[in-house]
N, C-alpha and C positions, 0 to 999 in steps of 0.2 A: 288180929291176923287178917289180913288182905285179902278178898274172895279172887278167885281164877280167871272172873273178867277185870276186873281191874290191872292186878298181874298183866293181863294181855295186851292190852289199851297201854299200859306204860312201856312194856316192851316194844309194841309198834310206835311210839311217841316217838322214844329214843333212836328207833331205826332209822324213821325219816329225818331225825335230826341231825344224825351222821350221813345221811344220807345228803341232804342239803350242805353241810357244811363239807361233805368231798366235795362237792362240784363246786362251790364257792372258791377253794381253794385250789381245785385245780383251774377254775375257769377265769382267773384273775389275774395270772400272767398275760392271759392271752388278750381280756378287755384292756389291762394297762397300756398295750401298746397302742398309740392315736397321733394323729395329727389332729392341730384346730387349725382350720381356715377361715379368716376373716377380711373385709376387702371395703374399704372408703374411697370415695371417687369424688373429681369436679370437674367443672367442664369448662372446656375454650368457647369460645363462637363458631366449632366444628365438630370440636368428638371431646366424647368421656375420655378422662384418664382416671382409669381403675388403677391402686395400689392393692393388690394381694401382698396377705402375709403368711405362711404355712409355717405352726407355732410345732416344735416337737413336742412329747409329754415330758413329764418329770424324770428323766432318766437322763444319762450321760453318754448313755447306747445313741449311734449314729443308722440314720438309715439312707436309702436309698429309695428316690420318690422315680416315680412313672404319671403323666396327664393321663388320666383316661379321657381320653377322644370322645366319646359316643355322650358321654354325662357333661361334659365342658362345652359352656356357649357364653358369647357368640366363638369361633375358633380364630382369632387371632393369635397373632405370638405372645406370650409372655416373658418379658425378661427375666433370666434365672430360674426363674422356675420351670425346669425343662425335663425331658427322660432323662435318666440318668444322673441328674442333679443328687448332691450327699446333702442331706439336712442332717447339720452337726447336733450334738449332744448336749446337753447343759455344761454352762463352762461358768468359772467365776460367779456362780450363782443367780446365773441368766439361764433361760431355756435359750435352748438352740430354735435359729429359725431362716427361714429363706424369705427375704421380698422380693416381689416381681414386680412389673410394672405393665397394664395392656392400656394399646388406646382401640376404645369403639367408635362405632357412627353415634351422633346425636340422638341421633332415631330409635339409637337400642332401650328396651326399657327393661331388662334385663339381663343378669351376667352370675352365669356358673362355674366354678371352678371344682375338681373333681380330682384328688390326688391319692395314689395306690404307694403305703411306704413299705419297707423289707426291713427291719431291724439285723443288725448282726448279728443276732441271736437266732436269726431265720424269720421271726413272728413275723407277721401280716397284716395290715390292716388297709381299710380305705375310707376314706373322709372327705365332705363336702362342704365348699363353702357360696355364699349368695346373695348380693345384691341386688336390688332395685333400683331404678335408674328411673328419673324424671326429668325430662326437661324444661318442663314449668317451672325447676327450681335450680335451673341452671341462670347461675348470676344473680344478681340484684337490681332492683326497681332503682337505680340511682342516677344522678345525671353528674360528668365531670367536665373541667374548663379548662385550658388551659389557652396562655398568648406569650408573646414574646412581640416585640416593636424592633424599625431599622427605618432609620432616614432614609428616604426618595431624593435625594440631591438631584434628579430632572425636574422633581416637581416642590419641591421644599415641605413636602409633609410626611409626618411619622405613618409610617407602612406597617400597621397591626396586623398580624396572623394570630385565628383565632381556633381551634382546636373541639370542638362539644361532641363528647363521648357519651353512648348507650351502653352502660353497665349490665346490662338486661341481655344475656347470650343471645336469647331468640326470639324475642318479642320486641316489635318497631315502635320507634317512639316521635312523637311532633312533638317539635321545636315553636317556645311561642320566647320572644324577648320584652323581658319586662322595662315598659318606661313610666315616667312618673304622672302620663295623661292619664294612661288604663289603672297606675297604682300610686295615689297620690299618697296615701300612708306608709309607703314603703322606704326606709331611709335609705335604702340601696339600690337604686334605681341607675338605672344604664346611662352614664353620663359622660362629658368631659369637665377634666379639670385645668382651669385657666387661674396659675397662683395656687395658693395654701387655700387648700378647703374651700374653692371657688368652684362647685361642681356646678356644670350647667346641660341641664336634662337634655338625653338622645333626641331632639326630634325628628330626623330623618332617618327610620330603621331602616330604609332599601340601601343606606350605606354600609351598613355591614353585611359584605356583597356573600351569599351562600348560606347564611342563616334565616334571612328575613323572608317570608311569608309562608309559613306553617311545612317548614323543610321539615323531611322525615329521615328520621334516622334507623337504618336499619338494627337488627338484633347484634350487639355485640360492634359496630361499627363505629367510625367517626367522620364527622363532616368540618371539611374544613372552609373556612372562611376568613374574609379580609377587609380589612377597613382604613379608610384615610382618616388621619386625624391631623390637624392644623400645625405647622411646623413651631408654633410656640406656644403651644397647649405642654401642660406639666403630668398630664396623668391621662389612664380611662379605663373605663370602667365598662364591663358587659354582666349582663344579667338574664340569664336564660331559665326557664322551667322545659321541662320534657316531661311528658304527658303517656302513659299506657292505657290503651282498652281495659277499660276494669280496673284500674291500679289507681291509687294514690299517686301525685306527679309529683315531679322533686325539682326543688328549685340551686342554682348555684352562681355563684360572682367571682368574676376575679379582678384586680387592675393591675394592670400597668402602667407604670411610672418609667419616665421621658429623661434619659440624661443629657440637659441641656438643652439647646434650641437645633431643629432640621432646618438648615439651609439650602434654599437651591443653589445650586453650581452655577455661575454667571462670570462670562470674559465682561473684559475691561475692556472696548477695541477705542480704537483713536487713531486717525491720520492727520498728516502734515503733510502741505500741497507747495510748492512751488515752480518756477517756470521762467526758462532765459530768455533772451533776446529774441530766439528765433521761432517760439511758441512753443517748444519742447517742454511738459511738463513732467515733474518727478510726485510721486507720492510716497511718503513714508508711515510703513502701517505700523501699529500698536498694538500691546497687549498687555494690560497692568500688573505690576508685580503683585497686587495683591487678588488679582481675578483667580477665579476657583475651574473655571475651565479655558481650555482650547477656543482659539477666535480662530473663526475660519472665514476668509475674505477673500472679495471680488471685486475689481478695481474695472469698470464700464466706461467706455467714450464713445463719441460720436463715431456715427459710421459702422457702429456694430463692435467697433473695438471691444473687447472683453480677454480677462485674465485666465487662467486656470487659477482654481483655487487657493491659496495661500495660507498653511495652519498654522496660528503664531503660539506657542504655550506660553500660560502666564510667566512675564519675566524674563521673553526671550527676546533676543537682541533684534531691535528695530528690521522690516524689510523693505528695501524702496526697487518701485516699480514704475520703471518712464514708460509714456505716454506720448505716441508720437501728434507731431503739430496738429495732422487734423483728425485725431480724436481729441484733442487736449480741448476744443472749443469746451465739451458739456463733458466735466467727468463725472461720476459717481462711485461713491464706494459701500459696499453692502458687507455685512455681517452676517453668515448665517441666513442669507435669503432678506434682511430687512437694511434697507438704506439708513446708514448712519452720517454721512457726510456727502456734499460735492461739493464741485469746484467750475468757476473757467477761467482758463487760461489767458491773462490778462498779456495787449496787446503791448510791444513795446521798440524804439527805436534802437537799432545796436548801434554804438557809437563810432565814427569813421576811423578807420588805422589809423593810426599816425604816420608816416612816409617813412621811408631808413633813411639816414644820414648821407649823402653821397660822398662819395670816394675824395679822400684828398688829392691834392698834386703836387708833383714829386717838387722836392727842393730845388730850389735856384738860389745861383747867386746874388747876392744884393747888388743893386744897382749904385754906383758912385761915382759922382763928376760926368763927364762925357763921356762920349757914346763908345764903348772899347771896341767894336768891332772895325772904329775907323780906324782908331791904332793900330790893330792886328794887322788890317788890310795895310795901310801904309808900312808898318814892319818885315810884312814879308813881299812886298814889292822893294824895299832897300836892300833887304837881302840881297833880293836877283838882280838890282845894279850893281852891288857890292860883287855877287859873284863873276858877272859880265865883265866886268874892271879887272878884277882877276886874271878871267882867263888871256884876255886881250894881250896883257901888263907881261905876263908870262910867255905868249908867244913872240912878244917884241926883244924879248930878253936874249930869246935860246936863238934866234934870227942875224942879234946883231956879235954874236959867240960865233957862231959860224964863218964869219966877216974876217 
């Protein structure tokens, strides 16, 4: 049999046992109800972008979240995640949850998020979530290249644009380009390529204009830069390191390859001179059909004579321009500001008219035997004795009737 303190000691054992396990039970709807907040972030070359997530518990029950203000920093917006926002319930056997999205300063080096939920069931709770934010560890120590090439047809050489990015958001980085003086064991050394596998080492790095001599890149930045390369060169190649205070420096290469040959644009100009009798000279300009640009021409004589400009496109139909006699002494003709031909006007005799044919005269009769104007004359002088006879003959008649 059990003495009466034992008895007692077991009784009170059992009391606090139910004791404990009411509050357990009742106080375990009330822990159930939570938010988890949790939040990962990266950075631009300007500000954090923090992702919150605000995870509901295991339940199906939906609630309604409130920011508290006063516990939330820094206080920018969050998207969705806002007063009044519903954070749904477990569905298809996912928890329910809201993302948000904030952007901070660079500068911030930390971020609190602080959400009060309401279950439909009334319960209550409130829950924090917290990141750390560094900038030391925003981006990477890396360095990147990029180029692209485009014919110069003024100048006939391939036109490189060259690209070298600081991966590093906030820490500046010098630019060094590697050639094969400073790195003769390096097979990838800043070159050009003339032919297959015919690399021939950078020696002039002040031509690649904006990279060359210890250019600083700022944090998260790019520097651009440009280079000629020879218009029958097949390839090229750059090779940069970028260098951080205290870091490890990273090296990178890229080339570019050449489709086909960069030619300059060049007219074809040409004239043709000649000149008449009376020292008037012509010039006929040119422009070859297979020129690659505009000929632009000026045709110059003595005395100051000069043309206005003249733009021929390749392939267009001849233009002539006279020159009168006295510029025509000394012409010249210029291309673009440089003399490609003259001339002078070669002196010469014009040949005398030929006279017109004078006038004919008018038809006569042919002449035959003797002189007919004596016959006429004698013909019509027997007339008029013939007629004189007549009249006589005839008075005597009507004279001797009367009788």
């Amino acid at each position: 049999m059990k003495s009466p303190l034992l008895r007692r000691l077991a009784a009170y054992s059992g009391s606090v046992l139910l004791g404990l396990a009411g509050v357990a039970v009742l106080a375990s709807p009330a822990q159930a109800h939570h938010t988890t907040i949790t939040a990962k972030a990266k950075c631009t070359p300007n500000e954090w972008i923090i992702t919150w997530t605000v995870e509901n518990w295991d339940t199906k029950m939906s609630a309604v979240i409130d920011v508290v203000d006063d516990k939330s920093s820094p206080d920018s917006a969050i998207t969705n995640i806002v007063d009044g926002a519903t954070l749904p319930g477990k569905a298809d056997g996912k928890l329910g949850k809201l993302v948000g999205e904030q952007h901070v300063s660079l500068d911030t080096t930390t971020a609190d998020l602080t959400v009060f939920g309401k279950w439909t069931n009334n319960n209550t709770q409130t829950n924090s979530g917290h990141i750390a934010l560094n900038k030391a560890e925003c981006g990477n120590y890396k360095a990147d290249l990029t180029g692209q090439a485009a014919c110069d047809t003024e100048t006939g050489n391939w036109k490189v644009s060259w690209s070298a990015i600081n991966k590093h958001y906030t820490d500046p980085a010098k630019v060094t380009i590697i050639n094969k003086a400073e790195n003769p064991n390096d097979p990838k050394f800043s070159a050009i390529e003339f032919g297959t596998e015919n690399w021939e080492p950078l020696t002039d790095l002040a031509s690649v204009v904006g990279l060359s001599g210890g250019v600083s890149i700022p944090g998260g930045g790019t520097v651009q830069a440009t280079q000629a390369v020879p218009g029958n060169a097949t390839a090229v190649r750059l090779k940069i390191r970028l260098n951080w205070d205290g870091q490890p420096g990273d090296t990178q290469s890229r080339v570019v390859a050449f489709e086909g040959t960069c030619v300059k644009n060049a007219p074809k100009p040409s004239a043709v001179f000649a000149s008449d009798c009376t020292g008037v000279a012509t010039v006929t300009l040119m422009n070859g059909k297979d020129a690659t640009k505009a000929a632009v021409f000026e045709v110059k004589g003595a005395g100051g004579f000069t043309t206005e400009k003249i733009t021929i496109q390749p392939g267009e139909d001849p233009v002539k321009v006279t020159v009168p006699k006295a510029a025509a002494t000394a012409i010249e003709v210029y291309e673009n500001g440089v003399k490609i031909d003259e001339y002078q006007a070669e002196a010469k005799e014009c040949p005398s008219p030929t006279p017109s044919a004078s006038p004919s005269a008018p038809p006569t009769l042919p002449k035959t035997g003797a002189n007919v104007t004596i016959f006429v004359v004698a013909g019509l002088l027997l007339v008029a004795v013939g007629f004189a006879v007549f009249m006589l003959a005839r008075r005597r008649r009507l004279n001797l009737t009367e009788v």
